[in-house]
C-alpha positions, -999 to +999 in steps of 0.1 A: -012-006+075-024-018+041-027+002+007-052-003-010-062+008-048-094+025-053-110+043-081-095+074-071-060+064-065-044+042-040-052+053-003-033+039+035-054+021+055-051+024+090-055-016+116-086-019+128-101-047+142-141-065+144-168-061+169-182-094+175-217-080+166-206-067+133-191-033+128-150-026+132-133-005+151-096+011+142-069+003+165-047+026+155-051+063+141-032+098+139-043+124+159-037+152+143-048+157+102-011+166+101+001+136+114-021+113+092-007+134+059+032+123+073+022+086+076+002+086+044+033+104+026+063+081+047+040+048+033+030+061+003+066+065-009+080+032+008+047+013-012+064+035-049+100+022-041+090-010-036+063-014-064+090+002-090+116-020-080+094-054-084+078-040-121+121-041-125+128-072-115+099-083-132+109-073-167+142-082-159+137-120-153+112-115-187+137-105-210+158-131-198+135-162-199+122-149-232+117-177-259+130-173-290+105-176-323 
């Protein structure tokens, strides 16, 4: 699955794979519109724990590398 930012937000993306003629073709999909919403939630939140810890670290190792004037 990949997440991906678009202009309204970010949104999951679900595998999918080429036709050798052009075109694609998902491999893998919920069934229900319920089950989609759980996925999209369960990787939305994983993809927010992750991001926020990185911006963190981030401006962690910033501070500390920071030059003085």
């Amino acid at each position: 699955m990949k997440v991906l930012r678009h202009s309204r937000g970010y949104v999951v993306s679900v595998p999918h794979k080429h036709w050798r003629k052009g075109g694609k073709y998902k491999i893998a999909f919920p069934i229900t519109d319920e089950a989609r919403k759980t996925i999209e939630d369960a990787v939305m939140a994983e993809y927010e724990k992750v991001a926020a810890e990185a911006t963190s670290q981030y401006i962690e190792t910033a501070a500390s590398t920071k030059q003085p004037r």
